[in-house]
VOPAGU-2260 file (C-alpha; in pm, 1 decimal, decimal comma):
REM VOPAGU-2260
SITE   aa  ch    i         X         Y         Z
SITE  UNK   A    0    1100,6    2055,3    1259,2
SITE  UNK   A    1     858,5    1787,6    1145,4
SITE  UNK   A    2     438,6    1753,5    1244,7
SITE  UNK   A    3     361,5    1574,0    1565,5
SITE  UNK   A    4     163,5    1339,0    1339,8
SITE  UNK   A    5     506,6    1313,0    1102,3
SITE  UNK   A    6     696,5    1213,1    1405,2
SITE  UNK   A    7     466,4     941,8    1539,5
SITE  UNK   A    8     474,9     779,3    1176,2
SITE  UNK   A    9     848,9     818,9    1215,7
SITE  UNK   A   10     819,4     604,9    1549,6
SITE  UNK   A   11     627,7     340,6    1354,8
SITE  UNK   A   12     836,4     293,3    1036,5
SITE  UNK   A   13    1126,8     326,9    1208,3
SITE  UNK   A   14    1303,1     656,8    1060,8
SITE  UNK   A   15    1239,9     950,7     800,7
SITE  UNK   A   16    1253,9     913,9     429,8
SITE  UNK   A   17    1169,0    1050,5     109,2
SITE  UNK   A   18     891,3     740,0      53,5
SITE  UNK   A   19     776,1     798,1     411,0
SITE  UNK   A   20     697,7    1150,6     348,5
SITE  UNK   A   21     548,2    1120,7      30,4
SITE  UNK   A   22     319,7     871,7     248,1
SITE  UNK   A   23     215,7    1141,0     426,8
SITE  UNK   A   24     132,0    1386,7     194,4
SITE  UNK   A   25     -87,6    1089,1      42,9
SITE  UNK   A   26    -256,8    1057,2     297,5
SITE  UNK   A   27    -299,4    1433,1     417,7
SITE  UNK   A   28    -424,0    1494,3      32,0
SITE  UNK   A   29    -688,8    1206,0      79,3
SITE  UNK   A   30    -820,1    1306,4     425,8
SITE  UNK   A   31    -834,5    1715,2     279,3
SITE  UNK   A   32   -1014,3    1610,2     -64,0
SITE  UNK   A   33   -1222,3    1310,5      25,5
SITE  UNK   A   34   -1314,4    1369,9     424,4
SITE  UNK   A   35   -1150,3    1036,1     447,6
SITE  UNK   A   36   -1108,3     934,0     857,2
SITE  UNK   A   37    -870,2     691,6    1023,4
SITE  UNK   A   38   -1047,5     332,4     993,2
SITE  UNK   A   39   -1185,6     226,6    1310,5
SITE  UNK   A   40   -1286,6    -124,0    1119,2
SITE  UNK   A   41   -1294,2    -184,1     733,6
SITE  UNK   A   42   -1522,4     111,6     626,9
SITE  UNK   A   43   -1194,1     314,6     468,9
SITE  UNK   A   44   -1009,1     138,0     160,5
SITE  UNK   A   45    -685,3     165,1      33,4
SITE  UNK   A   46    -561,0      23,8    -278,7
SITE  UNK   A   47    -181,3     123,4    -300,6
SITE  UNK   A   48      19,3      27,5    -623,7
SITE  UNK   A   49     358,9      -6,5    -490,8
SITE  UNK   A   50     515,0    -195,5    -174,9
SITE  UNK   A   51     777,5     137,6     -64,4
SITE  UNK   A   52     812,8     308,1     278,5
SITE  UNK   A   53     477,5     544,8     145,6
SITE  UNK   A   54     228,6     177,0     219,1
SITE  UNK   A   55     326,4     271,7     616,9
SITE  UNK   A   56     175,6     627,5     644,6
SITE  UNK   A   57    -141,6     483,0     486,2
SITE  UNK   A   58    -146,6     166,7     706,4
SITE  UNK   A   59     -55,2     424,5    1033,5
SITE  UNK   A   60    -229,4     717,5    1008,9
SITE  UNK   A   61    -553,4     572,7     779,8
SITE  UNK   A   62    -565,8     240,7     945,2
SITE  UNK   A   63    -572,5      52,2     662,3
SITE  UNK   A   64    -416,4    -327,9     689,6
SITE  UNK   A   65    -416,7    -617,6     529,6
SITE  UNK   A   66    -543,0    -787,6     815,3
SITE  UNK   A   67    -876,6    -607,1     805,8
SITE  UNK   A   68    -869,6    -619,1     452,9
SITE  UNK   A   69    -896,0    -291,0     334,4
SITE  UNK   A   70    -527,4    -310,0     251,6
SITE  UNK   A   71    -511,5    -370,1    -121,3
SITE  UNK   A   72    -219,3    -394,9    -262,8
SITE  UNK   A   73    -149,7    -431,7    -680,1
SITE  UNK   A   74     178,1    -449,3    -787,5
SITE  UNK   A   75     230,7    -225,9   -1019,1
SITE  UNK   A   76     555,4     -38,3    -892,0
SITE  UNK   A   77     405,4     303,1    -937,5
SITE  UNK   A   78     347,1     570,0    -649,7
SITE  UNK   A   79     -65,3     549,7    -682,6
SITE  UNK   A   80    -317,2     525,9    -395,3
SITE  UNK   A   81    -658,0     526,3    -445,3
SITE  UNK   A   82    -883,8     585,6    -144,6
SITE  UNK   A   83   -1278,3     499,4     -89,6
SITE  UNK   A   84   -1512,0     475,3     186,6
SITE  UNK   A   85   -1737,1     168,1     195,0
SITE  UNK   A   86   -2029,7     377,4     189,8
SITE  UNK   A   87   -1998,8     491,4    -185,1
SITE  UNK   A   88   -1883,4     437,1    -531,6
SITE  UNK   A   89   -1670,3     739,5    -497,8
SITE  UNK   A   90   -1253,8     705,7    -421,2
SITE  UNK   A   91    -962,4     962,6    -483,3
SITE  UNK   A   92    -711,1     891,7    -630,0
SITE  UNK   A   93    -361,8    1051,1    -570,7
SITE  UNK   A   94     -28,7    1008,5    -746,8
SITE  UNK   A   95     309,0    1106,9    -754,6
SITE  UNK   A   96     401,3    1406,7    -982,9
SITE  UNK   A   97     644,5    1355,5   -1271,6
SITE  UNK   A   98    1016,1    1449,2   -1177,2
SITE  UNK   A   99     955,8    1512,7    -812,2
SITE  UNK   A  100    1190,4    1189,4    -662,2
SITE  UNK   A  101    1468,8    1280,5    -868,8
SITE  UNK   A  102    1733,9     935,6    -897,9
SITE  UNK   A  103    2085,0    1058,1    -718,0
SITE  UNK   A  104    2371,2     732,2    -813,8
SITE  UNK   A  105    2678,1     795,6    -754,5
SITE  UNK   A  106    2629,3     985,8    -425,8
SITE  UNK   A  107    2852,0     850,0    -151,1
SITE  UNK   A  108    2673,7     692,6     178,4
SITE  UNK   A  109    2706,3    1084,6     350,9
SITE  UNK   A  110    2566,1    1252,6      31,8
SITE  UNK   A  111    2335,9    1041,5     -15,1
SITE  UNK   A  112    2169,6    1107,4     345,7
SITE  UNK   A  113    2227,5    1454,2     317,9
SITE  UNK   A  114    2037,2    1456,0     -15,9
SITE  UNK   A  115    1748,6    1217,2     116,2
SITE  UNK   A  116    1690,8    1494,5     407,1
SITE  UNK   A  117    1663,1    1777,8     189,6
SITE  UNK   A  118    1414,3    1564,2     -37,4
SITE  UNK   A  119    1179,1    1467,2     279,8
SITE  UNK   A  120    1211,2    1850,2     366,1
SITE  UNK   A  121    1111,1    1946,5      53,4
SITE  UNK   A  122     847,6    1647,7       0,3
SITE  UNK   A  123     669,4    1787,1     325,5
SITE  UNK   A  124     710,6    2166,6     233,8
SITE  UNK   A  125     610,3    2180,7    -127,9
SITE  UNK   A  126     253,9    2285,3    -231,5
SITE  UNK   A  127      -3,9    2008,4    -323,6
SITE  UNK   A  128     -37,2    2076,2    -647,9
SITE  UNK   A  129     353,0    2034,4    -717,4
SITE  UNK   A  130     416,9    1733,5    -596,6
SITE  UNK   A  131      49,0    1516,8    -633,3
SITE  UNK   A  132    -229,5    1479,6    -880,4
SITE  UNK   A  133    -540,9    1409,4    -675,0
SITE  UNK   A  134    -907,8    1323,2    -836,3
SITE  UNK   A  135   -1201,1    1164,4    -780,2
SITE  UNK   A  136   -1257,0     836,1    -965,3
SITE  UNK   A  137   -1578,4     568,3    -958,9
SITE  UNK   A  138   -1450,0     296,0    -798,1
SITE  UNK   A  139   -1573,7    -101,7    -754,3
SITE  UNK   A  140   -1445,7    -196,6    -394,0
SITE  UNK   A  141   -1453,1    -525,6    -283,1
SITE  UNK   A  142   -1614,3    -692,5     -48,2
SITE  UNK   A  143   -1544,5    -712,0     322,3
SITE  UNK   A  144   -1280,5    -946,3     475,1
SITE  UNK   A  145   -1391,3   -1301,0     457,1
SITE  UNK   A  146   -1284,4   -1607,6     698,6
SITE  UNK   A  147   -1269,1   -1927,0     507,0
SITE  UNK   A  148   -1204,0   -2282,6     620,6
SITE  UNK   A  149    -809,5   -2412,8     599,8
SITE  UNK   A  150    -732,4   -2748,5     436,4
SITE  UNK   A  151    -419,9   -2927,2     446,0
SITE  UNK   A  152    -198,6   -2893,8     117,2
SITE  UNK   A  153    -184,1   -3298,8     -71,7
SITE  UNK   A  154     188,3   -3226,8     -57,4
SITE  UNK   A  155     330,8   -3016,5     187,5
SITE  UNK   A  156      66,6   -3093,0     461,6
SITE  UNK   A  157      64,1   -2696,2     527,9
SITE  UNK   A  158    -260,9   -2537,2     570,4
SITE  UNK   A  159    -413,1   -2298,5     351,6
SITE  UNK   A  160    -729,4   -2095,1     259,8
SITE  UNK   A  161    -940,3   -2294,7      84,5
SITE  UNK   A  162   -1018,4   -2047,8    -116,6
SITE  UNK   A  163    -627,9   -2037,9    -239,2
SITE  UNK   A  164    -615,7   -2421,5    -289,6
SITE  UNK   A  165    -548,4   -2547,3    -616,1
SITE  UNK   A  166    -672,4   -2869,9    -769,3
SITE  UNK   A  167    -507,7   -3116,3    -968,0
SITE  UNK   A  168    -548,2   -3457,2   -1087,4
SITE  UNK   A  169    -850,7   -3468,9    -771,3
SITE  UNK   A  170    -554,6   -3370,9    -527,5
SITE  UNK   A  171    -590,5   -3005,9    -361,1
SITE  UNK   A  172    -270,6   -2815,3    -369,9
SITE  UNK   A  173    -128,2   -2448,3    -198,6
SITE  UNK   A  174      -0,1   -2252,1    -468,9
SITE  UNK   A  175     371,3   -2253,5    -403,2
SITE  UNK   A  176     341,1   -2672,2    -461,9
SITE  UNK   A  177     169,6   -2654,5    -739,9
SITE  UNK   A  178     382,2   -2518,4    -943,1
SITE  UNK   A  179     646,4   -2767,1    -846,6
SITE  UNK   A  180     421,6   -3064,2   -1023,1
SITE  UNK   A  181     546,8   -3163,6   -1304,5
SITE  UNK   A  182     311,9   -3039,5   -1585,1
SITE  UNK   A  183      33,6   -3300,7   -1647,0
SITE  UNK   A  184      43,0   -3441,6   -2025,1
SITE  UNK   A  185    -190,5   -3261,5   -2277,4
């Protein structure tokens, strides 16, 4: 019933669902519109605007992680990926169609599943142009994944990127233990 491709990203998330589909179809719009290839290394970049089941199709079938750094990820609770190559200025941009996940409370546990099926049926059946807006968009990516040195936090003794350290009072600090300092007087 489902793409070979649809299953393996099944095998990877763990099971079907609308989110996962709508991954998919992200992803498939992307690689149609932009010639956009899986990611041997960093040179594909995906900034994703939401932290659902959709994040997995892009990390498994673009190879895009957060590892490599070409993972971005902006919290911003809205179904919006924008994709670029490293190689230019150019990305695409695809988002989620008003009124296409539809909310369904009050559904009972078996409902519910039946409904969620019909919905990742319908997410991977429906044209394009129904269920995404895709367009091109200039785009400032950032730079490649950096290693930087780890120093201990002044008051956990944790590591952490240097880079992420903040200072106070001539003590260096993660983030999480800074803002359990009291507040320093003005």
């Amino acid at each position: 019933m489902y793409p070979e491709d649809y299953k393996e990203l099944i095998g990877f998330h763990g099971h079907s669902c609308p989110g996962l589909a709508l991954g998919y179809r992200v992803v498939k719009a992307a690689v149609d519109r932009a010639d956009i290839k899986k990611a041997g290394d960093e040179e594909v970049v995906a900034i994703v605007e939401n932290d659902s089941c959709s994040v997995d199709a892009v990390q498994f079938l673009l190879g895009c992680t957060f590892g490599k750094g070409n993972l971005i990820f902006k919290d911003h609770g809205k179904q919006v990926f924008t994709f670029a190559r490293r190689t230019t200025e150019k990305g695409t941009r695809v988002s989620l169609l008003p009124d296409v996940l539809d909310a369904h409370d009050g559904l009972t546990g078996e409902e519910k599943q039946r409904m969620r099926e019909r919905l990742v049926k319908r997410i991977l059946d429906m044209p394009e142009e129904e269920l995404l807006n895709v367009e091109e968009v200039r785009i400032d990516l950032p730079g490649k994944a950096q290693i930087h040195s780890s120093v201990a936090c002044d008051f956990c003794g944790e590591p952490m990127m240097e880079t992420k350290m903040v200072e106070k009072g001539g003590k260096f600090y993660c983030i999480p233990c800074a803002g359990k300092l009291p507040k320093e007087p003005a």
